[in-house]
Each structure stands twice: as structure tokens, then as C-alpha cells.
C-alpha positions, 0 to 999 in steps of 0.5 A, a space after each residue: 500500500 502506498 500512502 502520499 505525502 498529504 495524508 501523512 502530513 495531515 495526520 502527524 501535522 508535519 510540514 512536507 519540507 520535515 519529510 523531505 529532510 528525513 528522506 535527505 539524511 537517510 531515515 526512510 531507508 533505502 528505498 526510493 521515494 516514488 512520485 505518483 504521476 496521477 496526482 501531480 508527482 506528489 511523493 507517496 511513501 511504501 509501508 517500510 517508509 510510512 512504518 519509519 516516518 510514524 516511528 521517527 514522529 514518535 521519537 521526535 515527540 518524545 524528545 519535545 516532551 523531555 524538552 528538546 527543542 531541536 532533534 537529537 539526530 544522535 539519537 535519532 540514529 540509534 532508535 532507528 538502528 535498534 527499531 530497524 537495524 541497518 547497514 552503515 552509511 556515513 553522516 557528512 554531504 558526501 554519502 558512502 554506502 558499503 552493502 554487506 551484500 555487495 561484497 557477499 555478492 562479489 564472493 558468490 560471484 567469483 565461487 561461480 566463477 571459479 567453478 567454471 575456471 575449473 571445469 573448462 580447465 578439466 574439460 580441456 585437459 581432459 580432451 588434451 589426453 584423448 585422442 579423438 576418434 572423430 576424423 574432425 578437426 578440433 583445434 578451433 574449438 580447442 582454442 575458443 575454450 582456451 579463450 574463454 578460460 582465459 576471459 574467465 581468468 581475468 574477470 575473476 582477477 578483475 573481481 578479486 581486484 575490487 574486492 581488495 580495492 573495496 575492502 581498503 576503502 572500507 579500511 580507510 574510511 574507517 580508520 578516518 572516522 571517529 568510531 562515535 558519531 560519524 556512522 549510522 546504520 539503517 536498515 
């Protein structure tokens, strides 16, 4: 179900502009906020959003009730991660996001791919001991597997690459930001 952005500032008596703020820094999650072509591209937010919106409502409300007047986004931070947990994304204008399923994808990836490697090089080999008892001539099928072995062979040196690359990235980013307040974690 989907709900716009006028009912919900209707019934939390938000301005639009808050929302567009929360989506801004990221609280919505990671889900993109659709526009409804119908009605003017007004945005209208998916249950995961409108479960976060209500969420982050309550938790702004709570912190007017213990008199603070402008949102704690620390703790905001940390209702969210807990509420929904998350991945890591950074809090400055520049926005990193490493997805744990992205690397996991990489690995899954270069299994498959060294699962391929390894059956054209037996595959190979295997044709290479046998001598063929067909009177055609395979040599160009032989190298088109060589070929392909070789393009295997370096897509997967071109993954493990930027696995190395993306695991030093994320290294460094760590290394430079303080462990307290520069990460956020959402789900």
C-alpha cells in the first residue's frame, strides 16, 4: 500500500519540507521515494517508509516532551538502528554506502566463477589426453575454450581486484572516522 505525502502530513501535522529532510539524511531507508504521476508527482511513501516516518514522529515527540527543542539526530540514529537495524552509511554531504551484500555478492560471484575456471580447465585437459576418434578437426574449438578460460581468468582477477580495492576503502574510511558519531546504520 502506498500512502502520499498529504495524508501523512495531515495526520502527524508535519510540514512536507520535515519529510523531505528525513528522506535527505537517510531515515526512510533505502528505498526510493516514488512520485505518483496521477496526482501531480506528489511523493507517496511504501509501508517500510510510512512504518519509519510514524516511528521517527514518535521519537521526535518524545524528545519535545523531555524538552528538546531541536532533534537529537544522535539519537535519532540509534532508535532507528535498534527499531530497524541497518547497514552503515556515513553522516557528512558526501554519502558512502558499503552493502554487506555487495561484497557477499562479489564472493558468490567469483565461487561461480571459479567453478567454471575449473571445469573448462578439466574439460580441456581432459580432451588434451584423448585422442579423438572423430576424423574432425578440433583445434578451433580447442582454442575458443582456451579463450574463454582465459576471459574467465581475468574477470575473476578483475573481481578479486575490487574486492581488495573495496575492502581498503572500507579500511580507510574507517580508520578516518571517529568510531562515535560519524556512522549510522539503517536498515
Amino acid at each position: 500500500m502506498l500512502i502520499p505525502i498529504s495524508q501523512l502530513v495531515k495526520e502527524l501535522k508535519l510540514k512536507p519540507h520535515q519529510l523531505h529532510k528525513w528522506e535527505e539524511r537517510g531515515w526512510l531507508g533505502f528505498d526510493p521515494v516514488l512520485k505518483d504521476p496521477d496526482n501531480n508527482g506528489q511523493r507517496i511513501y511504501n509501508e517500510y517508509q510510512v512504518e519509519r516516518i510514524y516511528f521517527i514522529h514518535e521519537v521526535i515527540e518524545e524528545q519535545k516532551k523531555q524538552g528538546i527543542h531541536r532533534t537529537n539526530f544522535k539519537e535519532m540514529e540509534e532508535k532507528l538502528f535498534e527499531k530497524f537495524g541497518g547497514e552503515v552509511k556515513r553522516i557528512e554531504n558526501e554519502v558512502v554506502e558499503v552493502l554487506p551484500a555487495s561484497i557477499e555478492a562479489f564472493q558468490q560471484l567469483l565461487v561461480q566463477q571459479n567453478k567454471q575456471i575449473n571445469a573448462l580447465t578439466d574439460m580441456v585437459q581432459e580432451l588434451q589426453k584423448k585422442e579423438l576418434q572423430s576424423p574432425n578437426d578440433h583445434t578451433s574449438d580447442f582454442e575458443e575454450m582456451k579463450k574463454q578460460l582465459r576471459l574467465s581468468e581475468e574477470r575473476e582477477d578483475k573481481l578479486l581486484t575490487l574486492i581488495e580495492k573495496l575492502q581498503e576503502d572500507v579500511q580507510s574510511l574507517k580508520e578516518m572516522v571517529p568510531k562515535k558519531s560519524r556512522w549510522k546504520f539503517w536498515g
